[in-house]
SEMIGU-339730 format. One record per residue: residue in three letters; x, y, z of N, C-alpha, C, CB in turn. Coordinates in steps of 0.1 Angstrom, whole numbers, plus 5000, padded with zeros to 4 digits. Each point is the difference from the previous one (the first is absolute). Glycine has a CB too. Layout:
BEGIN
ALAXYZXYZXYZXYZ
...
# end
This chain:
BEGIN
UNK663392555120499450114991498750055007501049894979
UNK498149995025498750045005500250095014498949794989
UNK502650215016500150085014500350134994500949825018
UNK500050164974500450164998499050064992502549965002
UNK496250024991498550014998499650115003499649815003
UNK500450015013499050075014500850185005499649675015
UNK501850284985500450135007499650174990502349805012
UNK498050164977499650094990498850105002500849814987
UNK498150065014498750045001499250055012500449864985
UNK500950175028499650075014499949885006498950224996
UNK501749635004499549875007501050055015499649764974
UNK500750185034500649995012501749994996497749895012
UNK502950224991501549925002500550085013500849944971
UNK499949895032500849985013501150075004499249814996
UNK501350254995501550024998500150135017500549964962
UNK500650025041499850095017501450114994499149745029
UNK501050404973500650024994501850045008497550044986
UNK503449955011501349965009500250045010500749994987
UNK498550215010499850085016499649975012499750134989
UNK499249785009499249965011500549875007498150124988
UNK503249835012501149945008501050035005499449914991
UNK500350285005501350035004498750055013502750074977
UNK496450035021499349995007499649925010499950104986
UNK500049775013500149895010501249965010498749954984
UNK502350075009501250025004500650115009500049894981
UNK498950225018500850135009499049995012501050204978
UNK498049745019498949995011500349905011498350054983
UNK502549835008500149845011501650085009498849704978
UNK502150345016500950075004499950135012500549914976
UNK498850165022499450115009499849935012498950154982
UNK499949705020499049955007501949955006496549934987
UNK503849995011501149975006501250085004499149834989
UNK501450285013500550155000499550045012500150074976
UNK498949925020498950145014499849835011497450284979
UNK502849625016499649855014501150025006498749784990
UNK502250205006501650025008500550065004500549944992
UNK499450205003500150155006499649985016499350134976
UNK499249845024498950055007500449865017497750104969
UNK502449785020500549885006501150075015499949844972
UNK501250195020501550065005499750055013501250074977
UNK497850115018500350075007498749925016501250254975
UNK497749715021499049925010500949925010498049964981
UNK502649985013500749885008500950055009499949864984
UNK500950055025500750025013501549925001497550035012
UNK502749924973501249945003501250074991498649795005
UNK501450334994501250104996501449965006498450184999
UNK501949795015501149975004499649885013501250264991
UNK500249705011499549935016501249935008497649934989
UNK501850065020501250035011500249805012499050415002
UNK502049614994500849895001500850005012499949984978
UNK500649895031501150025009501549914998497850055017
UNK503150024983501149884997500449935013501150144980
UNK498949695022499949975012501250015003498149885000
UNK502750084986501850025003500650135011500249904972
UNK499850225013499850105012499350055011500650024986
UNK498349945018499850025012500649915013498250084986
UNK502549815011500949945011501050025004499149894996
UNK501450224990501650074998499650125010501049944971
UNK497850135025499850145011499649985013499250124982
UNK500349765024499249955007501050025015498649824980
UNK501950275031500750015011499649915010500350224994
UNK500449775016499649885012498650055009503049935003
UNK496450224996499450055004498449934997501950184999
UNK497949714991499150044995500249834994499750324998
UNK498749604996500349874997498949994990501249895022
UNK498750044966499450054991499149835001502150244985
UNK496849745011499549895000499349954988500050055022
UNK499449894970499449984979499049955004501849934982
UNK497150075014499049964997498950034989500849985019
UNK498449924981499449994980501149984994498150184997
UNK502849665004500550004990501450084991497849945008
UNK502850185008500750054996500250144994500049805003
UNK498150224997499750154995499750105007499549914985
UNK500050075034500250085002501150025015497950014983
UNK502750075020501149985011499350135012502549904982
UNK497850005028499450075014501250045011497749824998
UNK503050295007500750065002500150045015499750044978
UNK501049915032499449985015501650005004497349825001
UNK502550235008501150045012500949895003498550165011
UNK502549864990500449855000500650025021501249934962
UNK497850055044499950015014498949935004501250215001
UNK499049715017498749965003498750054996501349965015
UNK498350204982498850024998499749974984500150155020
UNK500649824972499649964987499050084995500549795005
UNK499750384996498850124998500149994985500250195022
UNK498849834972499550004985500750124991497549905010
UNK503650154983500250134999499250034984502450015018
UNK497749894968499150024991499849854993500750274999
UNK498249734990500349924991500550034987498749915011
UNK502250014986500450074983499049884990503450095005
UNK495849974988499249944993500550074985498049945021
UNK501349954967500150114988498750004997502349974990
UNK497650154993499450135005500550014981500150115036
UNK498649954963499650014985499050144999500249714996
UNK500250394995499750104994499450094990500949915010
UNK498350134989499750104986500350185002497849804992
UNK502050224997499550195001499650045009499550024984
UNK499949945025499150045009499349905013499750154978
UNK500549735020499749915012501549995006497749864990
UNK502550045020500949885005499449955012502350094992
UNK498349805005499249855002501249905008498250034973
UNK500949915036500849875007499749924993500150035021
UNK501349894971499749864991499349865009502450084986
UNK496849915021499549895011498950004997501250015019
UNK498149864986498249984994499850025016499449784975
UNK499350285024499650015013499849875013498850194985
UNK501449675007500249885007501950035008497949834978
UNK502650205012501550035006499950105010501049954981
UNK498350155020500050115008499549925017499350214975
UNK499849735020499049945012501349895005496950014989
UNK503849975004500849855006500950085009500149804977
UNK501050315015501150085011499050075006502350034987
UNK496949975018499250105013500349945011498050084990
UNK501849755006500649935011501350025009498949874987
UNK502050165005501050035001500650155003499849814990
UNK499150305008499850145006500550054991500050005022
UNK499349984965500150094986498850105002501149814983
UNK499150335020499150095004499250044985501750085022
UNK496849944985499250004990500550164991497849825015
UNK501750124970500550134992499049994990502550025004
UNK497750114990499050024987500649944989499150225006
UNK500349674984501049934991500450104984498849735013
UNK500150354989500650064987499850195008499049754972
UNK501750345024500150155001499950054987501349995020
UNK497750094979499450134994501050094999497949975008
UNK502950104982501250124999499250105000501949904988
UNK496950155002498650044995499250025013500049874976
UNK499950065032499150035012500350025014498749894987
UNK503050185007501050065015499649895014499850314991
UNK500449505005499949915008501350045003498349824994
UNK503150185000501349995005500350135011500849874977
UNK498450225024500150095010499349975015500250134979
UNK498849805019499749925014500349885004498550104998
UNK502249874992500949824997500850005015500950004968
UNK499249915041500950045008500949924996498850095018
UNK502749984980501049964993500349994989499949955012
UNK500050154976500350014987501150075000498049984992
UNK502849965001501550014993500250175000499849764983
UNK500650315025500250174995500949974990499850165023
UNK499849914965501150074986500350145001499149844983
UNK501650155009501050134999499050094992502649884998
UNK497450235002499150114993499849964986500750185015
UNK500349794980499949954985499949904993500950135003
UNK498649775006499949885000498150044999502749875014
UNK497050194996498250045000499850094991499649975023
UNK501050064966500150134990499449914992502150165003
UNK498949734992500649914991498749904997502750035010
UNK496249935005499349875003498750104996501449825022
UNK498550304983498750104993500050014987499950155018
UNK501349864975500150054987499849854990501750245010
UNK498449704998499749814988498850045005502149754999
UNK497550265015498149974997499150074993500149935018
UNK500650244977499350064996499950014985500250075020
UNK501349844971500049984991499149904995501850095003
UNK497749805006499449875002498550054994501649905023
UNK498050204990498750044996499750044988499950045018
UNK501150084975499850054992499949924986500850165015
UNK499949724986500549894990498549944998502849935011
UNK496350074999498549894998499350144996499849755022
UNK500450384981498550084997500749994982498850235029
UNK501949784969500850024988499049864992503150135011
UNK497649764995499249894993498550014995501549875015
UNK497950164997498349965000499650124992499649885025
UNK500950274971500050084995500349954986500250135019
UNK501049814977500249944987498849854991502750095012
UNK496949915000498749864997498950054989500049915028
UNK499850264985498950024995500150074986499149985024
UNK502150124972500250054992499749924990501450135011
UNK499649744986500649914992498549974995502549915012
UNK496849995000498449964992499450154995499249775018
UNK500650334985499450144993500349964989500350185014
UNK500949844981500850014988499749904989501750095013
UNK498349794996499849894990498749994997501849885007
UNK497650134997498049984996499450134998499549795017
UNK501150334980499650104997500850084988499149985022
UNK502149924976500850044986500650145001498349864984
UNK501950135029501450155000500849945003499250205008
UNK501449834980501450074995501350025015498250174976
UNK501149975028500750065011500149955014499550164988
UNK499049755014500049975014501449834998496450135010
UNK503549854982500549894994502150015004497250014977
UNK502650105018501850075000499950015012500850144980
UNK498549935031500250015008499949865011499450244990
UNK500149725008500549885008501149955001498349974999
UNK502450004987501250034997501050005015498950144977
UNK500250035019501850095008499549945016500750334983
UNK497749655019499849995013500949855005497550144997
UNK502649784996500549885005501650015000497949874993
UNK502850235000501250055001500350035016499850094975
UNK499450035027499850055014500149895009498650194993
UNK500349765002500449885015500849925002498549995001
UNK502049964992501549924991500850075011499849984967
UNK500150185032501450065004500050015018500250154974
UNK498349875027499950025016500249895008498450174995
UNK501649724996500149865008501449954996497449925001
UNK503250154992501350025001501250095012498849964978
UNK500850105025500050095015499849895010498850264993
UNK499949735003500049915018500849874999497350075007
UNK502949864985501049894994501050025006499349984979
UNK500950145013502349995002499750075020501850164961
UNK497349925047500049995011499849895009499650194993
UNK499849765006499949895006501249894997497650075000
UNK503249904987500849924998501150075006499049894981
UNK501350285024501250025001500150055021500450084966
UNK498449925038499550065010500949935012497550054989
UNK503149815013500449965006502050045000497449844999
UNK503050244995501449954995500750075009499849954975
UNK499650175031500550135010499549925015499550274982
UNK499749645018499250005011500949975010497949944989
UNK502150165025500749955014499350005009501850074995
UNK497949845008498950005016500850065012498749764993
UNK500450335014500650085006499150015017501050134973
UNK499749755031498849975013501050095013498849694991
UNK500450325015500150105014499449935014499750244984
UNK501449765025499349955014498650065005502549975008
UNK497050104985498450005001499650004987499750135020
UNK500549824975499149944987498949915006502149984981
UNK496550085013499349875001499149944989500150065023
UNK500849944963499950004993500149824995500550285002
UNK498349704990500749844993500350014986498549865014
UNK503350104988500250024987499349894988502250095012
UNK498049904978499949924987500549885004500350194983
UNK499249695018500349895003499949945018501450064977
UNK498550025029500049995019498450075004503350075004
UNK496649825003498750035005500349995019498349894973
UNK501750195031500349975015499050085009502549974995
UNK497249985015499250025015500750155005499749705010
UNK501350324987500750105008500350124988501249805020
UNK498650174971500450084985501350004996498550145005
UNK502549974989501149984995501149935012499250214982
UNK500649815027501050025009501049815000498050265017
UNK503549804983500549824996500249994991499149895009
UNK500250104979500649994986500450064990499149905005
UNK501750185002500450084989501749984991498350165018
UNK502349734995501449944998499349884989501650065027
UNK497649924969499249844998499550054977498149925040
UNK501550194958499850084989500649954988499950195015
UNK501849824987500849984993499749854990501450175018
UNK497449694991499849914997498549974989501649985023
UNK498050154975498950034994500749974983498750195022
UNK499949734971500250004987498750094989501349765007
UNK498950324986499450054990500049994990500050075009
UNK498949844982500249954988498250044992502649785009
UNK498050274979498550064995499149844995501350294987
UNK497649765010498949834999499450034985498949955029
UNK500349934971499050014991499350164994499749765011
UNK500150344995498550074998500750154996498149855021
UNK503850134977500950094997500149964984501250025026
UNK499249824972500249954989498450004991502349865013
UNK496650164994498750024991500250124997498449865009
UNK501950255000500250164994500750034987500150055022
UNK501449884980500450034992499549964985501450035018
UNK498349804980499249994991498650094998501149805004
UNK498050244998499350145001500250114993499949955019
UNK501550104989500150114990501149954986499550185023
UNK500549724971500649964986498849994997502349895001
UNK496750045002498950024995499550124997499849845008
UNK500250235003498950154994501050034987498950155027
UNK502149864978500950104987499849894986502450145020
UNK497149824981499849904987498750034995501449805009
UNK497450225002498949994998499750164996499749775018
UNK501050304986500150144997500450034985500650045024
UNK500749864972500050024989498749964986502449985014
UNK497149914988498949984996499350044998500349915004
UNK499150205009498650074997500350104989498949985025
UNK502450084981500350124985500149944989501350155009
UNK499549724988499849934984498450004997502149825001
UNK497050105009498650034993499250144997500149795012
UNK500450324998499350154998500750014979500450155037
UNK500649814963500850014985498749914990503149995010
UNK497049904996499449934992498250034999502149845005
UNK497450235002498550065001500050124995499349885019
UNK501750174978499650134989500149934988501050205011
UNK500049744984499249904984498749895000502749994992
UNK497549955021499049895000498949985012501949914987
UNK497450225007499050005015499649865005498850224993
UNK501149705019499549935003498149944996502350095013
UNK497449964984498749984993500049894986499750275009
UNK501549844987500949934983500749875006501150254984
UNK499849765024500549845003499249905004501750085005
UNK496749984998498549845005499550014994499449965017
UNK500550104971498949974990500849934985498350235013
# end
């Protein structure tokens, strides 16, 4: 009796009102949405590239003698004649939007040097046209470089989209609009969808792929790192594995998030035209 008095009389009550958990709820949701997103597209492990040792002893001709080391992960490719000439290494090899990367710690790199693993750059820039001074990058087909521009540019567009929705979203919320509020909304829709593009490209980017090496190639394909460049392994290809990774499977979680998190902000824009935030803390 003496509480409900106190409350009567302007005393303190505690009570928090229901909005301001859903509010909590669209905020802890968002923070985790925009981490994953952001996670996905940062990272370098979208796909990665594997060697089958099976098949490579099935393709493997008398021309040529294949040797394992590290364990079996990476194979060293030499003439199978007195001169035992170096022709590549097949190593694997891990990917994003815009990097690729030799899977080796730079202790591994230092160990096959011994063995005349030619020095290389361990990760390539797509963004800072490295694969054009690369000596030996994988030539693709015109539509393959259509396909690799068009995920990175969805990519970009996917983070200004984000960091643009940050700032909207806090506007909205600590200044009690209504509209900047909906609009974030739709903004995290947008990005939902643009990291949807680069998603289904990158998941489908390999399915046409034919490597198309030429007695002057001096190109290093995806998985082969060689002294001499493409040249030799082109009968050897067929032993290559591609399988998508972690930082594919964070995307996609990402965008079920945004589209969730999208839905939310519009339930709350609904819910702040009856219940300004001001009304749900006091």
């Amino acid at each position: 009796m003496e509480g409900t008095e106190a409350d009567e009389e302007g005393g303190w009550n505690c009570s928090v009102h229901p909005s301001v958990f859903f509010l909590l709820g669209t905020l802890l949701l968002t923070t985790c949405a925009t981490g994953m997103l952001c996670g996905a597209i940062m990272t370098d492990h979208w796909e990665e590239v594997t060697w089958d040792r099976y098949a490579l002893e099935q393709l493997t001709n008398s021309s040529v003698r294949i040797g394992w080391y590290l364990d079996g992960t990476v194979a060293k490719v030499t003439t199978n004649d007195a001169k035992d000439k170096i022709i590549a290494f097949l190593v694997p090899m891990h990917g994003g939007i815009w990097t690729l990367c030799v899977s080796l710690s730079n202790e591994e790199i230092e160990l096959l040097g011994n063995i005349g693993f030619p020095p290389v750059i361990q990760c390539v820039n797509y963004l800072s046209g490295g694969l054009d001074g690369m000596r030996g990058y994988e030539p693709r087909a015109d539509w393959q470089h259509r396909m690799q521009n068009l995920s990175i540019s969805c990519a970009l567009v996917c983070l200004i989209v984000l960091g643009s929705a940050a700032l909207v979203g806090a506007f909205g919320v600590f200044q009690h609009q209504i509209s900047a509020v909906l609009v974030t909304g739709v903004m995290y829709l947008l990005a939902a969808s643009f990291a949807l593009f680069s998603l289904t490209i990158i998941h489908f980017k390999r399915l046409q792929n034919k490597p198309r090496l030429d007695a002057e190639s001096e190109g290093m394909v995806d998985g082969v790192v060689s002294p001499i460049g493409g040249k030799g392994v082109a009968d050897l290809l067929e032993a290559r594995i591609f399988t998508t990774s972690w930082s594919l499977d964070l995307g996609w979680g990402g965008v079920m998030l945004c589209v969730m998190t999208s839905v939310l902000w519009i339930l709350l824009s609904k819910i702040m035209r009856f219940n300004p935030i001001s009304s749900m803390i006091n």
